[in-house]
C-alpha positions in Angstrom: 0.0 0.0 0.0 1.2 3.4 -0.8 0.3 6.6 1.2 1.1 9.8 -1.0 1.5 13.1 1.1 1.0 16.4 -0.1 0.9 19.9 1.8 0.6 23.2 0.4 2.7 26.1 1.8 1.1 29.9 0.5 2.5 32.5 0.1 3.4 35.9 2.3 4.9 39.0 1.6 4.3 42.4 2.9 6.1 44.7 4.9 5.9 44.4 8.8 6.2 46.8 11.4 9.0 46.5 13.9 8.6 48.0 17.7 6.1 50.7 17.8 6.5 52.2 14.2 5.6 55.0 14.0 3.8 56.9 10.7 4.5 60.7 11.3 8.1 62.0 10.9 8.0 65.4 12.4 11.3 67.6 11.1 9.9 70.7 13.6 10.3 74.1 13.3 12.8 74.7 9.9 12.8 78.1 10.2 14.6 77.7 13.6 17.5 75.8 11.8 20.2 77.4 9.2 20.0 76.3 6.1 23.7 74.7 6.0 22.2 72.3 8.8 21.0 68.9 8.1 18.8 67.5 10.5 17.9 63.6 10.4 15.3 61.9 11.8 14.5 58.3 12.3 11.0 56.9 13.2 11.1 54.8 15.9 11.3 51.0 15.6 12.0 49.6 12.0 10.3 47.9 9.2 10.8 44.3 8.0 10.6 43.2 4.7 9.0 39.4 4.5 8.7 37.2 1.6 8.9 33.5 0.8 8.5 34.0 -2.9 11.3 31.8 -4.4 11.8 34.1 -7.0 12.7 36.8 -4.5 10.5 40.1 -4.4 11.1 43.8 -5.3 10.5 47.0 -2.8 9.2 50.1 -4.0 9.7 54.0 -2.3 7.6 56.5 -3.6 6.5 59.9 -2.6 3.4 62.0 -3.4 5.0 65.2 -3.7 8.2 63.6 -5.4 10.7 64.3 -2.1 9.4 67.3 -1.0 7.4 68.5 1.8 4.6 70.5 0.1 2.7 73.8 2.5 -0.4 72.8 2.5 -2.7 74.6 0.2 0.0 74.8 -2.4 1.4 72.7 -5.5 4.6 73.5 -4.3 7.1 75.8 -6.1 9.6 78.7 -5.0 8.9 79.0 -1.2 6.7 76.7 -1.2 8.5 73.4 -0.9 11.6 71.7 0.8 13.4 68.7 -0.3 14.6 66.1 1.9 16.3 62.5 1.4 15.6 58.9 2.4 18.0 56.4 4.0 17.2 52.8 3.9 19.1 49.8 5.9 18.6 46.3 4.9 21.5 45.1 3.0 23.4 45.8 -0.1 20.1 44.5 -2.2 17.8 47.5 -0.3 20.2 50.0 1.3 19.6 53.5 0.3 21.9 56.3 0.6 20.9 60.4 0.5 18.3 59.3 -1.8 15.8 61.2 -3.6 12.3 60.5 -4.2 11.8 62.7 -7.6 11.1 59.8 -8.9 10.2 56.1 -7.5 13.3 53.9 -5.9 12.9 50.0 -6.9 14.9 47.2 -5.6 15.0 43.9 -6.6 16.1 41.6 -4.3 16.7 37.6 -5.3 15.2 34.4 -2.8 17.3 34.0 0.0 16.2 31.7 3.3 16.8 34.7 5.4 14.0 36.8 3.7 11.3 34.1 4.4 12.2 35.4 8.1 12.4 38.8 7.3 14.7 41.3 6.5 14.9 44.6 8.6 15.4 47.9 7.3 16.1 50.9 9.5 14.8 53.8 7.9 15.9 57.4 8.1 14.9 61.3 6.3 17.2 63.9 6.3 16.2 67.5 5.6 17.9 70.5 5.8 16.7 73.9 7.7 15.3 77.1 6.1 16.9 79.8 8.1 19.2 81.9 6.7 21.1 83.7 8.6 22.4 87.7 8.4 21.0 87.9 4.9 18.9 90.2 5.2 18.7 94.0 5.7 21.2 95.1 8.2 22.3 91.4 8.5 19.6 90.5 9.7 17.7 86.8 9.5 15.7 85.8 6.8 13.8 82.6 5.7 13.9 80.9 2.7 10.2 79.2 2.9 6.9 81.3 3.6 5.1 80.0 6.6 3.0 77.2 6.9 2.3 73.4 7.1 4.1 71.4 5.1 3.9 67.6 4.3 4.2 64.3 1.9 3.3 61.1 1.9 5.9 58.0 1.3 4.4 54.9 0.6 6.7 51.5 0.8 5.6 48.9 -1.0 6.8 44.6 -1.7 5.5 42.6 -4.5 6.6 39.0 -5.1 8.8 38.6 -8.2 
């Protein structure tokens, strides 16, 4: 008598919170911090990307408002935007340095055993202040962005390959 056995396994891939992620990156107050200063900030906690496709999967980093924080109310423009970068851990496959989000950033990243696990990405924004200082009359302080709110969205996204 032969018994055949069979099993199925499905799969998973998404992107997983580490540690109390948290959605908002707040820069603060720009106009408190000069213009030649970079400031970066990193959400707290991590992400981790997951997959068991054996073909491997590929991440995508994409911004509304194409790296820019946008004042509300605006399309953007002179004054009314300021750029910032991404930083991404995660190995050579997902790393990303001072990147800009003008326009999507796709990685591609083959099977490995280690991303059926789950592979963690720190991720970071850098963004530099709008003050600039003793340019104005007298030598006085000026700033380089009117007033307002500003934001963006990023979106991070997986697909199986």
């Amino acid at each position: 008598m032969d018994l055949t056995l069979s099993g199925t396994v499905s799969p998973s891939c998404g992107i997983q919170p580490t540690r109390n992620n948290e959605t908002v990156v707040d820069f603060g107050d720009l106009a408190l911090v000069p213009v030649n200063q970079e400031i970066t900030v990193n959400p707290r906690g991590a992400i981790r990307y997951v997959c068991n496709d054996p073909d491997g999967f590929t991440t995508t980093i994409t911004s509304l408002n194409g790296g820019r924080l946008v004042r509300t109310g605006t399309s953007g423009g002179v004054g009314n935007q300021i750029d910032y970068t991404i930083n991404s851990t995660g190995g050579s496959r997902l790393r990303v340095r001072d990147g800009s989000l003008a326009s999507p950033i796709v990685r591609s990243v083959p099977a490995r055993r280690r991303s059926t696990r789950g592979r963690r990405a720190d991720i970071s924004f850098k963004i530099k202040g709008v003050l600039s200082q003793g340019t104005g009359p007298q030598g006085s302080d000026t700033v380089t962005a009117f007033a307002g709110d500003y934001s963006d969205v990023v979106t991070i996204s997986l697909v199986a390959n």
